[in-house]
Every structure is written in structure tokens, then in C-alpha cells.
C-alpha positions as a printed NumPy array, in Angstrom:
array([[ -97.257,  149.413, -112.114],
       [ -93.379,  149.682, -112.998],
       [ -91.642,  152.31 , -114.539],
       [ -91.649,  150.118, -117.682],
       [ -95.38 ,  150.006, -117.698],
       [ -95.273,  153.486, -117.473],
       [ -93.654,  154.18 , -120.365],
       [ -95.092,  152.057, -122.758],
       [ -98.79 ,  152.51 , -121.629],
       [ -99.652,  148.782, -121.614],
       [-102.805,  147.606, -122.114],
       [-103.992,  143.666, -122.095],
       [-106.109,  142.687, -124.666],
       [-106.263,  138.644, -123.7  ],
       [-109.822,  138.909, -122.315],
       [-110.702,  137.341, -125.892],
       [-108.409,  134.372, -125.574],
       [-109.493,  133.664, -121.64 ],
       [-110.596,  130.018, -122.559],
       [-107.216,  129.36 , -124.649],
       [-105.018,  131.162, -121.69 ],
       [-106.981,  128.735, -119.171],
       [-106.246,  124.992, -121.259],
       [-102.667,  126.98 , -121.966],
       [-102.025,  126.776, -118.477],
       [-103.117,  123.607, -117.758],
       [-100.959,  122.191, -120.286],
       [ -98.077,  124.407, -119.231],
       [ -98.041,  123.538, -115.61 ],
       [ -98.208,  119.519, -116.185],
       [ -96.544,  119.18 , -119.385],
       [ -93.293,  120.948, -117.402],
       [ -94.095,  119.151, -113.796],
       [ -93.765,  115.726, -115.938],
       [ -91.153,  116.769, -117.739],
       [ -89.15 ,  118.027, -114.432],
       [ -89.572,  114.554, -112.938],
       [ -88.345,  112.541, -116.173],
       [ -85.459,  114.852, -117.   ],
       [ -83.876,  115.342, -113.402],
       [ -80.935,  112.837, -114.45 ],
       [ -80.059,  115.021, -117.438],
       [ -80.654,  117.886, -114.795],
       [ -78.062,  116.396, -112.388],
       [ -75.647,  115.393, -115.007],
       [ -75.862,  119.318, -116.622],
       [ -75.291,  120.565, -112.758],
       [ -71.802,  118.867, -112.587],
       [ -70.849,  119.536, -115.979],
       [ -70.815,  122.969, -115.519],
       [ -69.792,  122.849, -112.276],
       [ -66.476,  120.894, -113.503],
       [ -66.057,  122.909, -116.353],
       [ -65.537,  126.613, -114.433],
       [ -65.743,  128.484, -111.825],
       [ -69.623,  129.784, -111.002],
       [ -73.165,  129.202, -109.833],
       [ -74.294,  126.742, -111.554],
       [ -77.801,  128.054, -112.27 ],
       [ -78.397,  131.887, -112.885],
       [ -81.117,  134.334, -112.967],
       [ -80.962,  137.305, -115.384],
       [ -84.049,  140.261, -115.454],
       [ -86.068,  139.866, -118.88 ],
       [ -89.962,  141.443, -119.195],
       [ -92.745,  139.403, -118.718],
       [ -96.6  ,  139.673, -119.539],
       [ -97.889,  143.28 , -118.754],
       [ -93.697,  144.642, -118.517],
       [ -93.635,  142.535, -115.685],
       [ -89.887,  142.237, -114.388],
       [ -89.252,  138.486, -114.57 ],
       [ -85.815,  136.72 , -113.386],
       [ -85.34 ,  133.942, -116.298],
       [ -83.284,  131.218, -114.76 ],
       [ -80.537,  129.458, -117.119],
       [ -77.898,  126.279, -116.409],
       [ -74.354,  129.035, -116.617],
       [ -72.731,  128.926, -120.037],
       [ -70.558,  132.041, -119.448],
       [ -67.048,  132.563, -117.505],
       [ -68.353,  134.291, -114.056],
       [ -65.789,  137.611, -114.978],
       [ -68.272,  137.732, -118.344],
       [ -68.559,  142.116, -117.859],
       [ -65.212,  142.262, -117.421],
       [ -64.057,  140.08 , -120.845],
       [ -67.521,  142.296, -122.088],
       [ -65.849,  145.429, -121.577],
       [ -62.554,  144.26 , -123.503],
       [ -65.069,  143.323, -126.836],
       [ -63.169,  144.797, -130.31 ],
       [ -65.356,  147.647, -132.075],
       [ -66.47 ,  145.089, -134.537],
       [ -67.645,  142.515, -131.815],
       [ -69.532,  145.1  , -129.689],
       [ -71.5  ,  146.575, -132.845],
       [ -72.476,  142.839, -133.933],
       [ -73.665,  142.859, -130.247],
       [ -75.55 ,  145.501, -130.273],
       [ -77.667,  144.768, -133.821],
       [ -78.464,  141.458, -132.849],
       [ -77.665,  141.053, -129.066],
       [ -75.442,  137.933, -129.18 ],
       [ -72.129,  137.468, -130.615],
       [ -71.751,  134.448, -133.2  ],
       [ -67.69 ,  133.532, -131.624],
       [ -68.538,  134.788, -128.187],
       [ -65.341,  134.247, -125.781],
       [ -67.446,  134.922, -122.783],
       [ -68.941,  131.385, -123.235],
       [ -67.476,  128.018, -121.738],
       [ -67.09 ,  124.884, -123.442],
       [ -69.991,  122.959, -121.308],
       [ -71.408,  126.675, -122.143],
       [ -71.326,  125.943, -125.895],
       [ -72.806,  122.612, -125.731],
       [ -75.813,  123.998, -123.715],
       [ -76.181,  126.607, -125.897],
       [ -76.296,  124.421, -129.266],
       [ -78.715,  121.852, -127.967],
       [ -80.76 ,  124.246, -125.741],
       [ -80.285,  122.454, -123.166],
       [ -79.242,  125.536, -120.825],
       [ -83.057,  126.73 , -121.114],
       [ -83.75 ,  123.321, -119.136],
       [ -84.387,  125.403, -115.824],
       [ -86.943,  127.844, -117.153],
       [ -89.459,  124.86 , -116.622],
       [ -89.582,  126.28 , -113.132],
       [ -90.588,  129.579, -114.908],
       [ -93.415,  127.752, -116.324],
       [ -94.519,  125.827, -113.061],
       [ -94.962,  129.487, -111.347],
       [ -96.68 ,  130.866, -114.21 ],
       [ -94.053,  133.239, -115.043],
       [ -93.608,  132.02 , -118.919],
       [ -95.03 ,  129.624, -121.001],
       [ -93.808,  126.488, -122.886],
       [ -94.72 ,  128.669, -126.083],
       [ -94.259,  131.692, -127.156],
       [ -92.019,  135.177, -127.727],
       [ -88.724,  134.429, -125.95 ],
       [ -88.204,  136.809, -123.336],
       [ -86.304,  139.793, -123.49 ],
       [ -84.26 ,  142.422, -121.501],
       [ -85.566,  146.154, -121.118],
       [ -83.243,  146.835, -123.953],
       [ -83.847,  144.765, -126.218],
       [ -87.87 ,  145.591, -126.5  ],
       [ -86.658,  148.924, -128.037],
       [ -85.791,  146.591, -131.12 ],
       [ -89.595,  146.228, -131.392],
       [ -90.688,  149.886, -131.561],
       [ -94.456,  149.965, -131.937],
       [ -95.021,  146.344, -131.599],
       [ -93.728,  146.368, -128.053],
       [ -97.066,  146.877, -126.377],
       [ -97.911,  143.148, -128.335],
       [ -94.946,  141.746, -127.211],
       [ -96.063,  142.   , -123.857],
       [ -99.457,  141.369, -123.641],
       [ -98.538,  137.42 , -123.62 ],
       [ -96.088,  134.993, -121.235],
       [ -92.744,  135.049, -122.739],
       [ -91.741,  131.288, -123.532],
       [ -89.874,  128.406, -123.471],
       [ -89.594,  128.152, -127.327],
       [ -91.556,  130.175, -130.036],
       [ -92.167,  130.793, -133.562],
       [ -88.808,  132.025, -134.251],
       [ -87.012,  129.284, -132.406],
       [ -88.484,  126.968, -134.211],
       [ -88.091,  128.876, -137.718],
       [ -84.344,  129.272, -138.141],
       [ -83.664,  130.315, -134.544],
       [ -80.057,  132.653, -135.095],
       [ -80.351,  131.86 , -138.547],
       [ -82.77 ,  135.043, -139.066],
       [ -82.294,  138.847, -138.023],
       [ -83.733,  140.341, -135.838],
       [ -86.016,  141.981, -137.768],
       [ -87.557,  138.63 , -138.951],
       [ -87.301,  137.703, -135.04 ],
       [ -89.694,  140.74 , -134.149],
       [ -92.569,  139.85 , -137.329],
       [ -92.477,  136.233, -136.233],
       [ -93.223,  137.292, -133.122],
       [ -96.291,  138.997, -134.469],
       [ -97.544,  136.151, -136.336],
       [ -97.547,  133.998, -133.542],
       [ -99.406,  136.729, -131.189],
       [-101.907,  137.037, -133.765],
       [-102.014,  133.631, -134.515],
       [-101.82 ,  131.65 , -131.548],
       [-103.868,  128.862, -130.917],
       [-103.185,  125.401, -128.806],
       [-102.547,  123.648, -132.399],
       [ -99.921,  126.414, -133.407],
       [ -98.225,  125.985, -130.06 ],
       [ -98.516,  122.109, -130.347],
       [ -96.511,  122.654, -133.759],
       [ -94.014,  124.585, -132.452],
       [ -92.979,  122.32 , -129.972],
       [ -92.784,  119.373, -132.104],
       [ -91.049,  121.848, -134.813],
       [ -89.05 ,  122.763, -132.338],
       [ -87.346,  119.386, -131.173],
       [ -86.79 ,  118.767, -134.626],
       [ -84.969,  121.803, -135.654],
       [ -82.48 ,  121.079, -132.047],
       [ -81.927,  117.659, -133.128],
       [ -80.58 ,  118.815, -136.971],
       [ -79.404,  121.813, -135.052],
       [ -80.804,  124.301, -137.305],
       [ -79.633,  127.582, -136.572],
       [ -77.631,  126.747, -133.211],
       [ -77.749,  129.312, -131.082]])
């Protein structure tokens, strides 16, 4: 059990939704195997984008919570400048407190140009399909978070956790940075409380749509 576990006192309550978890999964692992194998020239063609574009890995890993307060490393295509702490730790006042309410930065200058493109389109969540294929998130639902930011959840954070971060969720495909955070954490709720293989089917397509008009780019 980790420290975070610990803390928070978590407790699964899925035992109810063991039939929906089990046709979840099945759907999660081969809907993201196919869509691996079809989307590997996009995945080549992002690779030496950002590889071109700046200096860097090409692919990183950054520590979010998973199911339980699991410690999960979420794996992105880079969209930042590699000395991103350092440029960080130069913020203005103003930039660091819009940080800090709604962790992200509308005119971030840590992010590259082949950054920003990813980052519109969602295209730099391409490599969390991997995440998916080892059962560490799910195509659908709460988009996972660091240690932090759960404290932005308060007594819902137990909920949070008892299901896979995913891919996309309810608030991704609701206005995505168009809402606060606030409206983040309820939608959230809704879909823990709510979820069901049609909801998540829903999403998805809701999802693609809102990318293509980008609605609320990220």
C-alpha cells in the first residue's frame, strides 16, 4: 500500500460493476491493439516531428495516480522544451497563480510548436494506448492526475480513484479547457456514478467530434 493510500484510506467499491469492468477490458485491450496497428504511420510521422522540432526524448513518462492511488507513469509524444523547470521557475506572478487554480497555463512558453499542434488535436495522448494495453488506464474515463492535483477534489478523491484513469472522459468530451476545474471534478462524478459501456461508447464518439471542431483545445 503507498503512502498515498495511506492517507486517503482507499477503499474499492467496483465489486458491483465486476461484469461491466470485465467487457470494459475486453474492449479496452482490442479496441487500442487495433488501433496501435492502424495508426503506427501517424505514430512514426508524430516521432520525427517532434524529434525535428527540438531537442528531447521524443516520448515521456510523467507520475499521475491510478486505480486504488496506484502510482502510474502516463506516457505522452513531448510537447514541451526539455529545460521546461527551468523556463517554470522564471513564470510571472500572474502566470504561476493561473497555474496553480487550474494546472495549465492558456499561453504556455514551455510548449513547442509540434508541442502545440499535439496538444490541440490530442494527438500527444496517442501513446497512452500502451497504458491501456497493460491495463494501467482505460479508453474512458477521469483523466489522470498528479498527487497534487487530487487535493483539487477534496472529499471526492477516494471516487476518483476507485476507477482506471482514461484516455478521454466526460469532461474531455464536454468542453475540455473550456470549463473550471470545479466543473472538471463534478463531471468526474457523474461519470463514476454513471458509467456504463453505452456512456463510455458516447464519450468516445463525443469525443472525436469535439477534437475535430476543436472545442475547447487544450
Amino acid at each position: 500500500m503507498t503512502e498515498y493510500n495511506k492517507v486517503y484510506n482507499i477503499q474499492s467499491t467496483e465489486q458491483q460493476y465486476s461484469s461491466y469492468n470485465f467487457i470494459k477490458r475486453i474492449f479496452d485491450f482490442t479496441l487500442s491493439v487495433v488501433g496501435f496497428i492502424l495508426l503506427l504511420p501517424v505514430y512514426i510521422i508524430l516521432c520525427i516531428c517532434v524529434k525535428i522540432d527540438s531537442k528531447g526524448p521524443i516520448i515521456y513518462g510523467h507520475n499521475r495516480i491510478g486505480k486504488d492511488g496506484k502510482i502510474i507513469k502516463v506516457y505522452k509524444f513531448r510537447s514541451m522544451v526539455v529545460n521546461s523547470e527551468e523556463v517554470f521557475r522564471n513564470f510571472t506572478p500572474d502566470q504561476k497563480k493561473e497555474f496553480e487554480i487550474n494546472f495549465k497555463l492558456e499561453d504556455d512558453p514551455r510548449i513547442t510548436k509540434v508541442g502545440n499542434f499535439l496538444r490541440k488535436t490530442s494527438l500527444d495522448e496517442l501513446p497512452q494506448l500502451w497504458n491501456i494495453i497493460i491495463g494501467d488506464m482505460s479508453i474512458v474515463g477521469p483523466r489522470p492526475v498528479v498527487e497534487k492535483e487530487i487535493e483539487k477534489y477534496e472529499e471526492y478523491a477516494n471516487k476518483l480513484v476507485s476507477v482506471k484513469p482514461g484516455l478521454t472522459g466526460y469532461w474531455q468530451a464536454h468542453g475540455r479547457s473550456d470549463t473550471t476545474y470545479e466543473e472538471r471534478v463534478q463531471m468526474d462524478m457523474y461519470y463514476i456514478d454513471n458509467r456504463s459501456l453505452w456512456l463510455d461508447i458516447k464519450i468516445i464518439a463525443k469525443t472525436f467530434i469535439s477534437v475535430i471542431r476543436k472545442e475547447g483545445a487544450m
